[in-house]
C-alpha positions in Angstrom: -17.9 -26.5 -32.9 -14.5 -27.0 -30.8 -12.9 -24.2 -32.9 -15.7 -21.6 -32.8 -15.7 -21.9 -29.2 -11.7 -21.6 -28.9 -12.6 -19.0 -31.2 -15.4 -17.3 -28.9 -12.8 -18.0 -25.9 -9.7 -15.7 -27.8 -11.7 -13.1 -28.8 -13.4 -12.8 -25.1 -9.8 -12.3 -23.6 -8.1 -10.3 -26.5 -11.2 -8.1 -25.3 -10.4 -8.4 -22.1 -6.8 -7.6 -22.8 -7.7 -4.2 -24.5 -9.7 -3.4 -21.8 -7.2 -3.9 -19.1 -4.4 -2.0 -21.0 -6.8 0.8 -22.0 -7.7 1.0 -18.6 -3.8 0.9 -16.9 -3.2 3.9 -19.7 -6.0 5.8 -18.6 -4.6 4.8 -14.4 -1.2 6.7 -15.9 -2.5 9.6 -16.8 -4.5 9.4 -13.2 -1.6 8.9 -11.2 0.7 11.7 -12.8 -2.1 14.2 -12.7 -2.3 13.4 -9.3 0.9 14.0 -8.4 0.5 17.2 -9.6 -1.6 18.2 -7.7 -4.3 18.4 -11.1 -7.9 17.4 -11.6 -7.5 13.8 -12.0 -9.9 13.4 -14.4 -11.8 10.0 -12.0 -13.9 10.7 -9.4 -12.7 10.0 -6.6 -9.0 9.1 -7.8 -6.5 9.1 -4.7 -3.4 7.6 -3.1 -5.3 6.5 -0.2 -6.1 2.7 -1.4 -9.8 3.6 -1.2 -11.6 2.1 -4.6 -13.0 4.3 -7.2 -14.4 3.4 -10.5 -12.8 3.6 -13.7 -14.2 2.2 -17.1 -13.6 1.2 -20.6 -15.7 -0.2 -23.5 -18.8 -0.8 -21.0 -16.9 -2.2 -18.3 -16.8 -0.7 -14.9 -13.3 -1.7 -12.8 -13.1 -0.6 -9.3 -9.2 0.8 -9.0 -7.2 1.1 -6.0 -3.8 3.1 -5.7 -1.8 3.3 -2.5 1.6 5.4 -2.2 3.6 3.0 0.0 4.7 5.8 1.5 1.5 6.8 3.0 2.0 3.8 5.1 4.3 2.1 7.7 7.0 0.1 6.1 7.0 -3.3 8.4 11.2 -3.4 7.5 12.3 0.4 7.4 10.2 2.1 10.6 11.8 3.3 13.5 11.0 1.6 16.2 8.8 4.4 17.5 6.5 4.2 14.7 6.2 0.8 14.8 4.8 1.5 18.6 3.6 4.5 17.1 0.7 1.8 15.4 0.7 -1.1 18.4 3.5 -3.1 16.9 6.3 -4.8 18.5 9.9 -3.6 17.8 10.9 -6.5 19.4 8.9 -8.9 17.1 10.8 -6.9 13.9 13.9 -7.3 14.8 13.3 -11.3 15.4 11.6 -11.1 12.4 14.0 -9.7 10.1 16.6 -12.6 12.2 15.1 -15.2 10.5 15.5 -13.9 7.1 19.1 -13.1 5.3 20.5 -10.0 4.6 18.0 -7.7 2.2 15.6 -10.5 2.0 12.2 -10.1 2.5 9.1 -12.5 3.0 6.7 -12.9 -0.1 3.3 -11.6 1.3 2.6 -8.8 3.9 0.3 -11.4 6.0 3.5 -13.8 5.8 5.6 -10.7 7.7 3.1 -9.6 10.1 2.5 -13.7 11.1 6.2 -14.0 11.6 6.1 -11.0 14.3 3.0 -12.5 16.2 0.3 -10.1 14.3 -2.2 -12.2 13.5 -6.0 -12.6 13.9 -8.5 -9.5 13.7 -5.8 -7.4 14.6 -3.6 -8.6 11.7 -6.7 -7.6 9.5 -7.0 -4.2 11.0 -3.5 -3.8 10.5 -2.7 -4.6 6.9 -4.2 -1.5 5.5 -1.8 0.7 7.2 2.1 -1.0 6.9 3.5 -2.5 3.8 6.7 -4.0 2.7 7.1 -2.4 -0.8 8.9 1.2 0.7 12.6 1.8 0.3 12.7 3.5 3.1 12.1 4.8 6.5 10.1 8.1 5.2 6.4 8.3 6.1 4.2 10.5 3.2 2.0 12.6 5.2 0.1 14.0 2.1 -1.4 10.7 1.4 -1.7 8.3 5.1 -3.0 5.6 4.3 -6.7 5.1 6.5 -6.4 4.9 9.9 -2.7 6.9 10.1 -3.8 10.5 9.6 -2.9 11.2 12.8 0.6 9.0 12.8 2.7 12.7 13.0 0.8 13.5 16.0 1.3 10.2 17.5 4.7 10.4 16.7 5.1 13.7 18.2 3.8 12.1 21.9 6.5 9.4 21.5 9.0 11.6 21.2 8.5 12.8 24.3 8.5 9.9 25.8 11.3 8.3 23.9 13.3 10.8 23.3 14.7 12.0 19.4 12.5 11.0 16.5 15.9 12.1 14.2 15.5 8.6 12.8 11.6 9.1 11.2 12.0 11.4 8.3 8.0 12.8 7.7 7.6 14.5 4.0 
């Protein structure tokens, strides 16, 4: 009985395993059709990191993709954007202090609790910064919810502030 049910317990995850693989295959062909600008082929497929549906063999999995650059990178942005979306500057910079050269803390939550974000405002937050960008540059094709408007935020700033030469918008 042992074996059948180690048995019953393999065959569940191979399964599972095809499913999840079939499923990432089918997310390529989503993403690249989506970055041409093409019929995805999923309903309601985006960039956005709003869930849609995608299934395989019976099974239903609710997908999210999110182009980093649609959002706020918490260790590239100008100081302006990071006012830009109610952050401190001031709090980056002692952030990135505390951490050598390049390095980078393990979660998003773990960065914005090391600048003082935490708390609702941490959770209303988190949807629109990341840490996983290379670089400054802010996709204004795909925002991420809640910065559709960044640009025009941006564009009040820089009156305010002065040059926004340092945010590069795609």
């Amino acid at each position: 009985m042992a074996s059948l049910r180690s048995i019953g317990r393999l065959e569940k995850a191979h399964a599972q395993a095809v499913a999840d693989d079939a499923i990432q295959e089918e997310l390529r062909a989503v993403v690249f059709a989506l970055l041409r600008g093409a019929d995805a082929g999923a309903e309601g497929a985006n960039f956005r990191g709003i869930p849609f549906a995608m299934s395989y063999g019976g099974q239903t999995r609710m997908v999210r993709l999110q182009d980093p650059y649609g959002q706020v990178d918490l260790y590239h942005a100008a100081p302006m954007v990071l006012e830009g979306i109610g952050l401190d500057p001031a709090a980056r910079q002692r952030m990135l202090e505390s951490l050598p050269a390049g390095q980078r803390y393990p979660t998003l939550a773990g960065s914005l609790a090391q600048m003082g974000v935490v708390g609702d405002f941490a959770l209303q937050i988190m949807p629109m910064v990341t840490q996983r960008a290379s670089n400054a540059q802010f996709s204004v094709e795909n925002p991420a919810p809640g910065l559709e408007d960044l640009p025009k935020r941006l564009s009040g700033l820089e009156q305010r502030i002065g040059s926004v030469e340092r945010v590069s918008v795609d």
